[in-house]
C-alpha positions, 0 to 999 in steps of 0.5 A: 252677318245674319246667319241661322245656326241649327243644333243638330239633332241628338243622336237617337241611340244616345237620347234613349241611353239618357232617357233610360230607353236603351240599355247596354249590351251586358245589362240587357242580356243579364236581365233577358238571361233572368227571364230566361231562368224563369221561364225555364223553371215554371212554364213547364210546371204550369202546362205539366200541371194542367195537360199533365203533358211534359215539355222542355223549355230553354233559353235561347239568348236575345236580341236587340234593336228596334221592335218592328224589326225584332218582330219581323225578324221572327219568320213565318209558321210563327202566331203573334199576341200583342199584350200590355201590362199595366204600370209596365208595358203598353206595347209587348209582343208574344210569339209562339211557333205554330208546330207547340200548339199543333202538337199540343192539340194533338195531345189534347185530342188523345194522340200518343207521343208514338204518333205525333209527326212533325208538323207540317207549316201552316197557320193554325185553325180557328181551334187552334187558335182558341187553344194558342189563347191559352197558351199565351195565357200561361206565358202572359202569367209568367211574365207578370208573375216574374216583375216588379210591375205595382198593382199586380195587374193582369196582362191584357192580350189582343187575340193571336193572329198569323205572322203573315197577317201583321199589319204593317207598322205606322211609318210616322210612329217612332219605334221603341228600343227593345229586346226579344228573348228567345226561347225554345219548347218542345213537346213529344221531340217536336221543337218550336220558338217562343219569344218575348219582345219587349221594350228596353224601357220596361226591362231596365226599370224590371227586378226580375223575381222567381215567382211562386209556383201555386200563384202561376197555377191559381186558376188552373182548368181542364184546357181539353174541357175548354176546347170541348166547349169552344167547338160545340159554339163553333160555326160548322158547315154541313154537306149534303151528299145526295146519290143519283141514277147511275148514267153512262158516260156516253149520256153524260157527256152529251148532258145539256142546260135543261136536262133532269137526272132522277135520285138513285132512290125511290120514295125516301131519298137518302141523304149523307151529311158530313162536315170536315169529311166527316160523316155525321147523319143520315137524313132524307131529303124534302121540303119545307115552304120554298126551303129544301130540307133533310130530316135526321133519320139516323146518327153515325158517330158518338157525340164525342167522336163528333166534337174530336173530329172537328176539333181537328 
């Protein structure tokens, strides 16, 4: 009798454990626990040393399983950044809850501990999003600072987007075995979660050291005079505000395509620009060639009343 006989196919857990791709329970929460211990011990040295702001950082414990689902398992008001590492690991993932960076922005901008409020859930803005870049920075570092990855190479991070905003993962690539270390951050008794998801490959080929503080704080920089910096490249979009001739509602109501309503002011007309409602000049109106134009008469605000209002 001719007969074909399939093997089957090796179960996908089992091929990982052989492959050293897939760790057991106790290995892995032993090594996510030492990370843990790390981050716990010198991410709030480094933010400390360069906001002189003080946070709290905890371990949480981790999870394990597959890495999209670990991932999607994060929830919203949450920004991703996905990292490699080389002669490590090509596919992490850093999350960090969105309240952190708003309320470290806050702080940079001068706010007391007394004011800040629990932020409300929302994705960050593109400032925001300049600042979350360095703040993934700092834990892209302790990462790197904490394996025994050869070369000393630094992390290389894509920039951060909304949790929301995840693409969808390709459904003919294979997923990897991972784990999500889970901590906790508070600043200014507003809490929110960090995570590293990481592929159990990379963990089980990983001595996790304690690395030295003045190597994590090497390149240590003003992170406010950043964000002065990143706000004077930004684009800003300017309103002009223009007063007309007070009208009765019985004339406006019967307003049609056509009609003309004269400027409240005679000769100069005065113009308002604001951006972000904020006001910034005062300007009178005219024309250049076939633009319509203002001429800056006047400033309302301080160059860096103006920077930190739209840092906001």
């Amino acid at each position: 009798m001719n007969a074909t006989l399939k093997k089957p196919l090796m179960d996908e857990a089992l091929l990982a454990k052989l492959t050293g791709r897939l760790g057991d329970k106790a290995t892995i929460e032993k090594i996510c626990s030492a990370f843990g211990d790390v981050y716990t011990a010198f991410l709030p040295d480094i933010i400390k040393s360069e906001t002189n702001l003080d946070v709290e950082v905890a371990y949480l414990g981790c999870d394990r399983g597959h890495k999209n689902d670990l991932v999607a398992d994060l929830g919203g008001n949450t920004t991703l950044v996905d990292a490699t590492l080389r002669n490590w690991s090509q596919n992490i993932t850093l999350a960090c809850g969105n309240s952190f960076v708003i309320t470290l922005m806050e702080h940079l901008l001068g706010a007391s501990a007394e004011m800040v409020e629990q932020p409300a859930d929302r994705l960050l803005s593109v400032i925001e999003l300049e600042l979350a870049v360095m703040v993934f920075d700092k834990i892209a570092n302790v990462l790197r600072s904490a394996v025994n990855a050869p070369g000393g190479f630094e992390p290389a991070l894509e920039f951060p987007y909304a949790f929301e905003t995840r693409a969808k993962p390709a459904e003919d690539k294979p997923d990897e075995f991972a784990a999500a270390i889970n901590m906790s951050i508070t600043l200014s008794g507003i809490t929110s979660d960090v995570s590293l998801i990481v592929p159990q490959a990379a963990l089980l080929k990983t001595s996790v050291t304690a690395p030295k503080a003045k190597g994590l704080s090497a390149k240590s920089s003003e992170w406010s005079d950043q964000l002065s910096e990143q706000v004077r490249r930004s684009q800003v979009t300017l309103n002009a505000k223009i007063r007309l001739q007070d009208l009765t509602l019985r004339t406006i109501s019967k307003l049609a395509a056509g009609d003309v309503i004269p400027f409240y002011d005679r000769g100069d007309v005065r113009v308002e620009v604001s951006a972000n409602s904020k006001e910034l000049y005062i300007c009178e109106f005219g024309r250049s060639g076939e633009n319509y134009t203002v001429r800056v008469k006047d400033t309302i605000n301080s160059d860096d009343d103006l920077i930190r209002h739209l840092m906001n």
